[in-house]
C-alpha positions in Angstrom: 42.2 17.1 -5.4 39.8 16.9 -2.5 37.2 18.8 -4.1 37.4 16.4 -7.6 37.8 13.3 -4.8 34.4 14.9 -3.1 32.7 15.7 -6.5 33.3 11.9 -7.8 31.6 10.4 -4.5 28.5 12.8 -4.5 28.1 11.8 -8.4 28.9 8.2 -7.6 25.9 8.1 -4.6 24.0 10.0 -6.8 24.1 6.8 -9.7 23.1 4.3 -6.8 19.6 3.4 -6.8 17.5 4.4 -4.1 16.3 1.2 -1.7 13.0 0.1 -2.8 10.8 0.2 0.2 7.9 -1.4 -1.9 9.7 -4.8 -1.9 8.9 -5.6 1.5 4.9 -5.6 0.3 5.7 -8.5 -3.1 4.6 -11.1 -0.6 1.5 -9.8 0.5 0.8 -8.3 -2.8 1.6 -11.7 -4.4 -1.2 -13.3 -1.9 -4.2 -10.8 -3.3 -2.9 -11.3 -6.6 -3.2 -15.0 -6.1 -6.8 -14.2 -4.4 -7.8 -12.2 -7.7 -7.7 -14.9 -10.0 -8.8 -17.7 -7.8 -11.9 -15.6 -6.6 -12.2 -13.6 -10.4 -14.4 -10.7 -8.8 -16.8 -9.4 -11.8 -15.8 -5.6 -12.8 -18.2 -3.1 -10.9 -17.7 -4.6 -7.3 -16.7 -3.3 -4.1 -13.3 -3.7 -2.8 -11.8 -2.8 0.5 -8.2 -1.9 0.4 -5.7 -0.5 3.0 -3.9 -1.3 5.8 -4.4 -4.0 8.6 -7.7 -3.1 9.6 -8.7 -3.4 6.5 -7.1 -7.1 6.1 -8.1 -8.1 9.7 -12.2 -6.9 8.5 -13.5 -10.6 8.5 -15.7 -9.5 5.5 -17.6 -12.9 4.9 -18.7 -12.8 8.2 -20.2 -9.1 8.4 -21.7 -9.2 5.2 -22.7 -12.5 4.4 -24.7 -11.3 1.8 -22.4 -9.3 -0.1 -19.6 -10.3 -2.5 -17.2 -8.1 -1.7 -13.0 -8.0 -2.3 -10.4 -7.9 0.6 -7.3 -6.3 -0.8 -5.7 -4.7 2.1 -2.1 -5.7 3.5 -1.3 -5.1 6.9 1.6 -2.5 8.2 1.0 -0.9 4.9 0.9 3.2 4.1 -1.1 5.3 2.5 1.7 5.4 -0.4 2.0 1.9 -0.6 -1.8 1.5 -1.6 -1.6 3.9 -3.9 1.8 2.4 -5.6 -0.1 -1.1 -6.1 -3.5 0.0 -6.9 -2.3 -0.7 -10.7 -2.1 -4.3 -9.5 -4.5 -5.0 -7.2 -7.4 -2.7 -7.7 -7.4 -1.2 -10.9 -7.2 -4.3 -12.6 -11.1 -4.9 -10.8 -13.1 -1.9 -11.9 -14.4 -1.7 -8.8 -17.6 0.6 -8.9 -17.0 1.5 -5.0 -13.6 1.1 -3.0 -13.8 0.9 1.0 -10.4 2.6 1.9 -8.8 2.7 5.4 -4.9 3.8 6.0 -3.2 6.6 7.6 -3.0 4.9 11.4 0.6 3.7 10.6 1.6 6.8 8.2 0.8 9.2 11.7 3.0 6.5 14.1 5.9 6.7 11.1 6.0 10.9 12.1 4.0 11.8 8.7 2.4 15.3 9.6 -1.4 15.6 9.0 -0.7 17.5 5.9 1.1 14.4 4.2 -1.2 12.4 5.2 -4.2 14.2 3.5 -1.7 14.8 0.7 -1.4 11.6 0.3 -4.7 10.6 0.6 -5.4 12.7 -2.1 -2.9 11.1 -4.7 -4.5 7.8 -3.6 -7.8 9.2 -5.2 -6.6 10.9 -8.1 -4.7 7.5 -9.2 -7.4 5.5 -8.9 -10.0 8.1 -10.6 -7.4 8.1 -12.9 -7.9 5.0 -14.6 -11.9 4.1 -13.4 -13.0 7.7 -13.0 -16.7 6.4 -11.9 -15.2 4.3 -9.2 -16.5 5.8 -6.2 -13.9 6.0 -2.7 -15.1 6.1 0.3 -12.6 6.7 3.4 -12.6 5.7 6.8 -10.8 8.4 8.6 -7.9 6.9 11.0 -9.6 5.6 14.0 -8.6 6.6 17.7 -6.8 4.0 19.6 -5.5 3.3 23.5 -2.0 2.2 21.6 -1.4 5.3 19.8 -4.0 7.7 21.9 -0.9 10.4 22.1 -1.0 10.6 18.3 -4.8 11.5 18.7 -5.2 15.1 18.2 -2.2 15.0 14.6 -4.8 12.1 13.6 -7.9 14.1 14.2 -6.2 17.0 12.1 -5.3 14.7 9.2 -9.4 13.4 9.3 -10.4 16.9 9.3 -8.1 17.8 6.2 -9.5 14.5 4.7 -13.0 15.4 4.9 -12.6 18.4 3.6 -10.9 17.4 0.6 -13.9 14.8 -0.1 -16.1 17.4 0.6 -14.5 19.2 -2.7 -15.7 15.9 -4.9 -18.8 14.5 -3.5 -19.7 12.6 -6.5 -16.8 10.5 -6.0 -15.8 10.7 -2.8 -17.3 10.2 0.6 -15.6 10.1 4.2 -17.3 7.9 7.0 -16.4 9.1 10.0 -16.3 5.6 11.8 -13.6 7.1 14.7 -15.9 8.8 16.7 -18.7 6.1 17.1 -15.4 4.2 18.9 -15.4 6.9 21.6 -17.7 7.2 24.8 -19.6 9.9 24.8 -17.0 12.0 27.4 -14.5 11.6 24.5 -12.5 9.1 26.4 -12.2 5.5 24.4 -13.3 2.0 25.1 -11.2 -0.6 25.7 -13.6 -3.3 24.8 -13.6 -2.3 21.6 -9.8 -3.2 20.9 -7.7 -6.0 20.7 -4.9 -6.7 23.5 -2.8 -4.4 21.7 -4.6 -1.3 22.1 -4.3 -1.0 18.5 -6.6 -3.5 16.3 -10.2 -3.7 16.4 -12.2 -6.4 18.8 -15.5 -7.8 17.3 -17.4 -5.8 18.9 -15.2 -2.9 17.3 -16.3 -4.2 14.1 -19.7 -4.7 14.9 -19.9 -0.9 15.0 -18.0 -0.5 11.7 -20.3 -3.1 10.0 -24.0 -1.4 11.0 -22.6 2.0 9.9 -21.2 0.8 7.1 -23.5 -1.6 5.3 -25.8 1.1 4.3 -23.2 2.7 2.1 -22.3 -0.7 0.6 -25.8 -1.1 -0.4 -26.3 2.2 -2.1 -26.3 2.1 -5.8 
């Protein structure tokens, strides 16, 4: 009886659907959605997708003269980009996609391995449907929040690069980390929000004049 009794529960759990963790993104996902067909960006753009860094990258202001598409949600995965690229990027044909993510995937105990694992599925689903579309990856930046998470980050950039090393047609990786480091390897707080965490303007500053460059380039 107690086997049947344990056999009926495990077949039972087993029929309950796993928790959607994706639902927690509808809102923010609903909000670029909303931004996509107000703005109506022309196929063959440049979109910038990711996590907060990505959303917090006051895009008008460091390239004025670009038209460029903010589709990053902050808080957000790896996974979760690559779950609503069929919504929120595919749908653009964008020629060239600015990606950042991976800061919160190493905090949530993801090992460097996942995370370039992951990285890679990102790029093979959007390739998948615009194979010319072009990704280029910011690797996960150091920070004085999260400096003990420093050296599994460093791995899971290493991995990274080496995997866009494998495609270089489509893929490229920036490394805009170590520009945020003095030169002794320690990092600079002026360079980061209160929270240790986020990027300052000036942060950005040096994102923006390493970055433009590869935003120009046909």
């Amino acid at each position: 009886m107690r086997l049947l009794l344990s056999s009926l529960l495990l077949l039972t759990s087993s029929l309950v659907p796993a928790r959607n963790l994706f639902t927690q993104w509808e809102p923010e996902i609903t909000r670029i959605e909303a931004a996509i067909k107000q703005s109506r960006p022309a196929p063959g753009g440049i979109v910038f997708n990711g996590s907060s860094s990505i959303r917090l990258w006051d895009l008008k202001s460091s390239f004025p003269d670009l038209i460029l598409f903010n589709a990053g949600f902050g808080g957000s995965m790896i996974g979760d980009s690559t779950h609503f690229a069929a919504r929120v990027i595919i749908p653009l044909k964008p020629r060239l996609i600015v990606f950042y993510a991976g800061d919160n995937d190493s905090a949530s105990g993801h090992s460097a391995a996942r995370i370039a694992d992951d990285f890679k599925a990102y790029a093979a689903t959007i390739h998948a449907a615009v194979p010319e579309c072009r990704v280029l990856c910011i690797p996960i930046k150091p920070s004085i929040a999260r400096k003990a998470l420093l050296p599994l980050q460093k791995e899971a950039n290493a991995l990274i690069a080496q995997h866009c090393a494998t495609q270089p047609a489509r893929l490229e990786y920036l490394d805009l980390a170590t520009p945020l480091m003095a030169a002794d390897g320690s990092l600079r707080p002026e360079l980061y929000q209160k929270d240790g965490l986020h990027l300052s303007p000036a942060g950005y500053a040096i994102w923006n004049a390493l970055l433009r460059p590869h935003l120009l380039a046909k």
